[in-house]
C-alpha positions in Angstrom: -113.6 24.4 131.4 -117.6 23.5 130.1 -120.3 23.2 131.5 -123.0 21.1 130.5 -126.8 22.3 131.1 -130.0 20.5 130.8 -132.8 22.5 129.0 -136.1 21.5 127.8 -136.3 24.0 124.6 -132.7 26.5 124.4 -131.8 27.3 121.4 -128.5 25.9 119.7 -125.9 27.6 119.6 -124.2 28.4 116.3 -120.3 27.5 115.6 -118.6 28.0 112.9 -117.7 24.6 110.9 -114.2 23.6 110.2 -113.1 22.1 107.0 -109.8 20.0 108.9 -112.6 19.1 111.4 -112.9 15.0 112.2 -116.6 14.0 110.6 -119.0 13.8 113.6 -119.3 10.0 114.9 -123.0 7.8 114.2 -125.7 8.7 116.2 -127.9 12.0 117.7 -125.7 14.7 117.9 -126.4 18.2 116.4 -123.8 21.0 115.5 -120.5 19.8 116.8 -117.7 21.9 116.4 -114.6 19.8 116.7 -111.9 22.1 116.6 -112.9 23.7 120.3 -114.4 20.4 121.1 -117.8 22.0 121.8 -121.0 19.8 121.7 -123.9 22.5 120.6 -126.5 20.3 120.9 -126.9 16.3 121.9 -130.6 14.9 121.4 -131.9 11.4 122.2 -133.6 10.1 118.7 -136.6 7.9 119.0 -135.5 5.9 116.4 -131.7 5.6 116.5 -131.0 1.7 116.8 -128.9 1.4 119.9 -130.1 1.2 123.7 -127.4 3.0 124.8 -127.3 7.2 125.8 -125.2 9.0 122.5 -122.0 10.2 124.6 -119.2 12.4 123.3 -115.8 12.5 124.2 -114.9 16.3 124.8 -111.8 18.1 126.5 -112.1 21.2 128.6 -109.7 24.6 127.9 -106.8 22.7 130.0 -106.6 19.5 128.1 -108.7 17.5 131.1 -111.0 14.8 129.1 -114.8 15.0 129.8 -118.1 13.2 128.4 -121.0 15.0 127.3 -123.9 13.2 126.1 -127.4 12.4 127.9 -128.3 10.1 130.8 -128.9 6.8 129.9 -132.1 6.8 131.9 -133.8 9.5 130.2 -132.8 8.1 126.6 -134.5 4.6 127.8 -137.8 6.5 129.0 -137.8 8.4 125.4 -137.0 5.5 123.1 -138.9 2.9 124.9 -139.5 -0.5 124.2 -141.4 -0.5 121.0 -144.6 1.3 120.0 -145.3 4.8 121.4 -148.0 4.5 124.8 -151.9 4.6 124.4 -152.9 8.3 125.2 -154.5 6.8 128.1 -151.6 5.5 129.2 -149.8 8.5 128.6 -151.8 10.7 130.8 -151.4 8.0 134.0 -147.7 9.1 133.3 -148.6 12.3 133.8 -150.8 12.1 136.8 -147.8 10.2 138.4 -145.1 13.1 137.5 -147.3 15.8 139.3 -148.3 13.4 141.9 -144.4 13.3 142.8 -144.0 17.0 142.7 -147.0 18.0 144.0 -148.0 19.3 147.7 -151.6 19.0 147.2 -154.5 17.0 149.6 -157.7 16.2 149.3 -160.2 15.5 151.7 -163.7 13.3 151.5 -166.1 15.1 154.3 -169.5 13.4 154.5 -171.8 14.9 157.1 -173.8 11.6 157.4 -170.1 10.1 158.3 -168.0 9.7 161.6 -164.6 9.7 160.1 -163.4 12.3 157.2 -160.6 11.0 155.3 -157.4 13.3 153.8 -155.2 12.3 150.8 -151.9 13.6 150.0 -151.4 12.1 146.4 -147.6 10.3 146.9 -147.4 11.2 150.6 -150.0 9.7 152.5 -152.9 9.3 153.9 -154.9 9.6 157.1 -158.8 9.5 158.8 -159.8 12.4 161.2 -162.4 13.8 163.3 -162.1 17.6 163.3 -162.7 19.6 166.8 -166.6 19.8 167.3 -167.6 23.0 169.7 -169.8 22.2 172.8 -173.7 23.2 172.3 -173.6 25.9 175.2 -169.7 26.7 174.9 -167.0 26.1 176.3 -163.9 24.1 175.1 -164.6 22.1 171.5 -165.0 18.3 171.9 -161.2 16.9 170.8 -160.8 15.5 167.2 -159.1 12.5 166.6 -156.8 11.4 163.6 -155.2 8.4 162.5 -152.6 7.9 159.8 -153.8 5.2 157.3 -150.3 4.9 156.0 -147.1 6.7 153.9 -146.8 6.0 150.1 -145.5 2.8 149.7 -145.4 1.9 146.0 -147.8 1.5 142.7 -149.5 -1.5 143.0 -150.8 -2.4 139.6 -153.8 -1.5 137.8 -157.6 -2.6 138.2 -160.4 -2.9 136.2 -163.3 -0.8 135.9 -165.4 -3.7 137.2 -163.6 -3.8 139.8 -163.8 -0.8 140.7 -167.5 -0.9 140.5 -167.2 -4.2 142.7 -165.3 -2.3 145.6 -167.3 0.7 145.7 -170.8 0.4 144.4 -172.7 3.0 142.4 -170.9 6.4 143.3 -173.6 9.3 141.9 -171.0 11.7 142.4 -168.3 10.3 140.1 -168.5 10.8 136.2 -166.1 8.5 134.2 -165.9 9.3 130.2 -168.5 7.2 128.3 -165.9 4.0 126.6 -165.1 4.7 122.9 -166.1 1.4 120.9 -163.3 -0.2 119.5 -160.6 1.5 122.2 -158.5 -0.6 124.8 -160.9 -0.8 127.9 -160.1 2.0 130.3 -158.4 0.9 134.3 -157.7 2.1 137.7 -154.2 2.9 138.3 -154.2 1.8 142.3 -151.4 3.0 144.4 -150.2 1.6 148.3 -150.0 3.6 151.5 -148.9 1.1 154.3 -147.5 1.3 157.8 -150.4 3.2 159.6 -151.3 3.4 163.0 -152.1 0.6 164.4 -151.4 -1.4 160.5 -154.1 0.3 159.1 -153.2 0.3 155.1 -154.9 2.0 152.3 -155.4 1.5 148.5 -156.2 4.4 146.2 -158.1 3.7 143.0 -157.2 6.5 141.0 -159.4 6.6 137.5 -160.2 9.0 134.9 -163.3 11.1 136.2 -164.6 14.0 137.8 -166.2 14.0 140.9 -168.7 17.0 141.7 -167.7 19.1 144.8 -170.5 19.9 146.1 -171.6 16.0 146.4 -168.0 15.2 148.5 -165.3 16.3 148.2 -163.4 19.7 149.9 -161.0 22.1 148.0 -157.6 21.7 148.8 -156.4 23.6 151.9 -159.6 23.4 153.2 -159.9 19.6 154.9 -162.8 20.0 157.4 -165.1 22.3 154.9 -167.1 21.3 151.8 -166.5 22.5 148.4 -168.0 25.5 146.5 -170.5 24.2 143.8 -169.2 27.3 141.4 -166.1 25.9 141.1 -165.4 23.2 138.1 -165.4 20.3 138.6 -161.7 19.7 137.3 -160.3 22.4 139.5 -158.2 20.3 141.4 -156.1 17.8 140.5 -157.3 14.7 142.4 -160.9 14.6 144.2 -161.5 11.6 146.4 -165.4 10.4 146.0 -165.6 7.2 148.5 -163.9 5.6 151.1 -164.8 2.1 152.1 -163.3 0.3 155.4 -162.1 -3.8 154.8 -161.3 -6.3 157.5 -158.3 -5.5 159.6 -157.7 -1.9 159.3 -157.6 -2.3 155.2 -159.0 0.9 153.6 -160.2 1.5 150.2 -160.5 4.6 148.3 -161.9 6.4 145.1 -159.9 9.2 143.9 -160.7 10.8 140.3 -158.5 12.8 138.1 -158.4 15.2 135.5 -154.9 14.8 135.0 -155.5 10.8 135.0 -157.5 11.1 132.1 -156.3 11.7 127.8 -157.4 15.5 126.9 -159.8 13.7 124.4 -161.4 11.7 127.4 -161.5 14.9 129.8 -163.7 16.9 127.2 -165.7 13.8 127.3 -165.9 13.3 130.8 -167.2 17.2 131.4 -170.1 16.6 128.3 -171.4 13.6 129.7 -171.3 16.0 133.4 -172.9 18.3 132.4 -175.7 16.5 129.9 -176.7 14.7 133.1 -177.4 17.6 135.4 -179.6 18.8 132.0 -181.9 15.7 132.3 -185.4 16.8 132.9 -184.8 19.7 131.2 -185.9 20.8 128.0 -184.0 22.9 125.7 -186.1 25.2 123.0 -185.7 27.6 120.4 -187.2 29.3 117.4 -184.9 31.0 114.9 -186.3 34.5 113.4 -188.8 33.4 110.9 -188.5 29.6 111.0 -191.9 27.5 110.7 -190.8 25.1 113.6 -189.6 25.3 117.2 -187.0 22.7 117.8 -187.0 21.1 121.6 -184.2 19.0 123.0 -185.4 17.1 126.5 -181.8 16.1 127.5 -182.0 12.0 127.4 -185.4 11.5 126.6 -186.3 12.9 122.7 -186.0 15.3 120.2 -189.4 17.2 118.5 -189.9 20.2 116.3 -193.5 21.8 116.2 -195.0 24.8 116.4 -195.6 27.3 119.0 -199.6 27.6 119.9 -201.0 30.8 119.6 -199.8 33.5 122.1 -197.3 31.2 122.9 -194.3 31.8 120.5 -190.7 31.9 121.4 -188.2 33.9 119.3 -185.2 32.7 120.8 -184.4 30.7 123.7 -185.5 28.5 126.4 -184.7 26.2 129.3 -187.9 24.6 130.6 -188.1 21.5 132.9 -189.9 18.8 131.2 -193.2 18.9 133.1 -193.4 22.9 131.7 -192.4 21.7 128.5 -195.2 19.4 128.0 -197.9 22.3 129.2 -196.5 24.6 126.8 -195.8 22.4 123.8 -198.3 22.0 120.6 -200.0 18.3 120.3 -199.0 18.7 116.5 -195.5 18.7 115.4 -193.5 15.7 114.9 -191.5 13.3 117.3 -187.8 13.3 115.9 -186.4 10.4 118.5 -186.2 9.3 121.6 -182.8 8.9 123.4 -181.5 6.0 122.2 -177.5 5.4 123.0 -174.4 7.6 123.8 -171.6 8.1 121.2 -168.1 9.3 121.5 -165.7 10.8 118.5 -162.8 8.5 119.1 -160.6 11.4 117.5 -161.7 14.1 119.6 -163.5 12.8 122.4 -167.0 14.7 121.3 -170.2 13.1 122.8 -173.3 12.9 121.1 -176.9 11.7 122.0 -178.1 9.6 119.4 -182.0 9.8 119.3 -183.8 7.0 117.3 -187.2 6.1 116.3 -188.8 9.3 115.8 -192.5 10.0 113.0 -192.5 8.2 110.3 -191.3 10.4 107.4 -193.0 10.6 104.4 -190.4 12.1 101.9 -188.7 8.5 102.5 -191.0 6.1 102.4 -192.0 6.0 105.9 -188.5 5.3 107.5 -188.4 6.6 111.2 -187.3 10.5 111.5 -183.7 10.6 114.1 -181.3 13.1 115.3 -177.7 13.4 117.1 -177.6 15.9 119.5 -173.7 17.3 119.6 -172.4 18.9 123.1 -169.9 20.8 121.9 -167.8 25.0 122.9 -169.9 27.0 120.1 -167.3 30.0 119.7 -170.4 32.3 119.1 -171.6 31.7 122.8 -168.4 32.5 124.1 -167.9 34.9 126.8 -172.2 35.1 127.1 -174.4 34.6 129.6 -175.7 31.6 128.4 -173.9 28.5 130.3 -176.3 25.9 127.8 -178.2 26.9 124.9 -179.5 25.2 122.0 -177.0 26.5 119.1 -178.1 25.0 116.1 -180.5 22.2 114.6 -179.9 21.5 110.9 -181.9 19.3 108.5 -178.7 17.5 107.1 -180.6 14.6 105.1 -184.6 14.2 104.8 -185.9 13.6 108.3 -182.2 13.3 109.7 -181.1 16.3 112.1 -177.8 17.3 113.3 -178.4 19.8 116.6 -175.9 20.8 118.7 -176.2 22.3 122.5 -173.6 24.5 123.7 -171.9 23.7 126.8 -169.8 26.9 128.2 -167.9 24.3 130.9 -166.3 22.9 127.1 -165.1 26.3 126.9 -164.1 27.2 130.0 -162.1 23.3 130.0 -160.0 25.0 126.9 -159.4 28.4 128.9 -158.6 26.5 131.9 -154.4 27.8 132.1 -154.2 26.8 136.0 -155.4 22.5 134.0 -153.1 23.1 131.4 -149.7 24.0 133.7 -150.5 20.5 135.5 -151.1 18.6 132.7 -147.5 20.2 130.9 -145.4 20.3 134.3 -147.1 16.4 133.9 -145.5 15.8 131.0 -142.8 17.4 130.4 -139.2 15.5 129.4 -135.4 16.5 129.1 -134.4 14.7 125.7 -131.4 16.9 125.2 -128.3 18.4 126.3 -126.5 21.6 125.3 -122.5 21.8 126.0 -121.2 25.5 125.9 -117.8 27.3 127.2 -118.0 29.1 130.6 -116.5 32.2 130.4 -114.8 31.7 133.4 -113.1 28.7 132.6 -114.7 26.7 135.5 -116.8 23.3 135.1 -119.8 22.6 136.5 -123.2 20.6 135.9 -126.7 22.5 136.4 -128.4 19.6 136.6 
């Protein structure tokens, strides 16, 4: 008898060919050995013409007629309509996936706030009081809990206006800068109905990171808040803001790591962490340079030198007001912050600074920088969580600096993102038939 297992990456198994052998029909199969009638490998090509799964005609050890070939399902998914999906597109697919697998909650406790609210992505979803202990003992006060519904279905996507409209300004959500030129970015919005009482809710879920220490608690922890050490991406869904609608109708923000493109991720953690640096000034003086080169995260760029008594070899994190004290009169004004700009190929975010000293060596045209967040290999592994890595003259009165950013590195390191993201992701798009040695049939699947 066969057997036919489902594999994601097994290797073929070899057989030898036979020259009497019937030619192998049209279509996706790999290695066929038609004397024993053993399929080594079936795959479902992108670009093979027909609709239909490739299926193969086979016969066991005792003459009993079988088909091996993939499920017609899977070969639809992996051929597809037409073009391949927008990266964007592709990593809502891959929220979805773990979102059916996955056992995870998370929970939005706001002190300020009667009710504390607990998602389980795919499951459902519920508002709860947790036990409150009595002032001078005693039994705790009761908590209360009602379920706002059970996953019902997806129900379509939203704009990021919107989204804006429905919940306001929410300071603790960071969504990747847009990319000029790419598809405008959505909310994918999923349905939990048939709660207590018909309360409903509708989840938002967008490309973002929410910082736990603002909201959001870790997962397994629903009535505590979350430790501000941990990154921001460390769990797979983070809900930021629930908002209450007429009859029993519920609202709610959740942001994703998984819900986002890599490239939009590594944008989404620069633009993070360049906010928390405003007010801050970034300074350093490379061994026997004439100039000190400042960065004041979104405001301006200067390079100058050091007063007497005063000079840096190396680094420095100042806040602006201690920058100012400190810093020379002379020097020159490189730029002010003057727009955001994302990579489109990589997702790297600059701060384009504009405007700066006139510049003599060209005729008076306005000095300007871009200031690159970026993993600097060098820094990895250091102490240093920012620093100011580089600054470069790379045309007259035009800079290129870049600032380290270790949570860039520590995104690429992050094994615990990356298993979510493949387990996400990952698709069957082949069989392998082989002989059981004990002559009996089966199907692992």
């Amino acid at each position: 008898m066969m057997r036919i297992a489902l594999v994601a990456l097994a290797a073929a198994l070899a057989a030898p060919p036979d020259d009497d052998a019937a030619p192998p029909p049209d279509g996706d199969a790999a290695g066929v050995d038609w004397q024993r009638r053993r399929v080594v490998r079936v795959f479902a090509s992108p670009f093979a013409g027909s609709s239909e799964a490739p299926a193969y005609a086979m016969t066991d050890a005792l003459g009993r007629g079988y088909t091996c070939g993939l499920d017609g399902a899977a070969v639809a998914k992996r051929r597809g309509a037409g073009a391949a999906p927008s990266a964007a597109a592709s990593a809502i697919e891959g929220y979805k996936a773990w979102r059916d697998s996955s056992r995870e909650c998370a929970a939005l406790a706001l002190k300020q706030e009667y009710w504390h609210y607990e998602l389980c992505p795919g499951r459902s979803a519920r508002q709860f009081k947790p036990p409150k202990p009595r002032p001078r003992g005693g039994a705790a006060a009761p908590g209360a809990s009602h379920a706002l519904g059970a996953f019902s279905s997806a129900a379509g996507e939203a704009s990021l206006a919107e989204v804006a409209d429905v919940f306001g300004d929410v300071d603790s959500v960071t969504l990747p800068p847009a990319v000029d030129g790419a598809p405008p970015r959505t909310a994918h919005v999923e349905l939990y109905e048939r709660g207590d009482g018909g309360r409903r809710l509708l989840a938002y879920v967008v490309c973002g990171l929410v910082h736990v220490g603002a909201a959001s608690s870790r997962r397994g922890s629903l009535d505590a808040y979350g430790d501000d050490d941990d990154a921001d991406w460390a769990d797979a869904v983070r809900v930021a803001r629930v908002v209450e609608g007429p009859r029993f109708t519920y609202r709610a923000l959740v942001a994703s790591p998984l819900a986002c493109a890599p490239r939009d991720l590594r944008t989404a953690v620069a633009a993070q962490a360049a906010a928390k640096l405003e007010g801050k000034c970034l300074r350093r003086r490379w061994r026997g340079d004439w100039w000190t080169y400042e960065v004041c995260v979104g405001d301006a760029v200067r390079q100058f030198r050091q007063p007497p008594g005063r000079d840096h070899d190396g680094f420095g994190v100042l806040a602006a007001a201690d920058a100012a004290a400190s810093r020379d009169p002379g020097g020159f004004a490189i730029g002010s912050f003057s727009h955001v700009a994302v990579a489109p190929a990589t997702g790297a975010l600059s701060h384009v600074h504009a405007g700066g000293d006139a510049c003599d060596a060209t005729d008076g045209e306005p000095r300007d920088a871009a200031v690159r967040f970026a993993c600097v290999d060098a820094f990895r592994g250091r102490s240093k969580k920012v620093a100011l890595a580089s600054a470069a003259e790379t045309a007259t009165c035009s800079y290129d600096i870049v600032v380290h950013l270790a949570a860039l590195c520590e995104l690429d390191d992050d094994a615990d993102l990356h298993e979510k993201r493949a387990a996400g992701t990952s698709t069957i798009d082949h069989v392998d038939c082989f002989r059981d040695a004990d002559g009996e049939a089966g199907n692992l699947a």
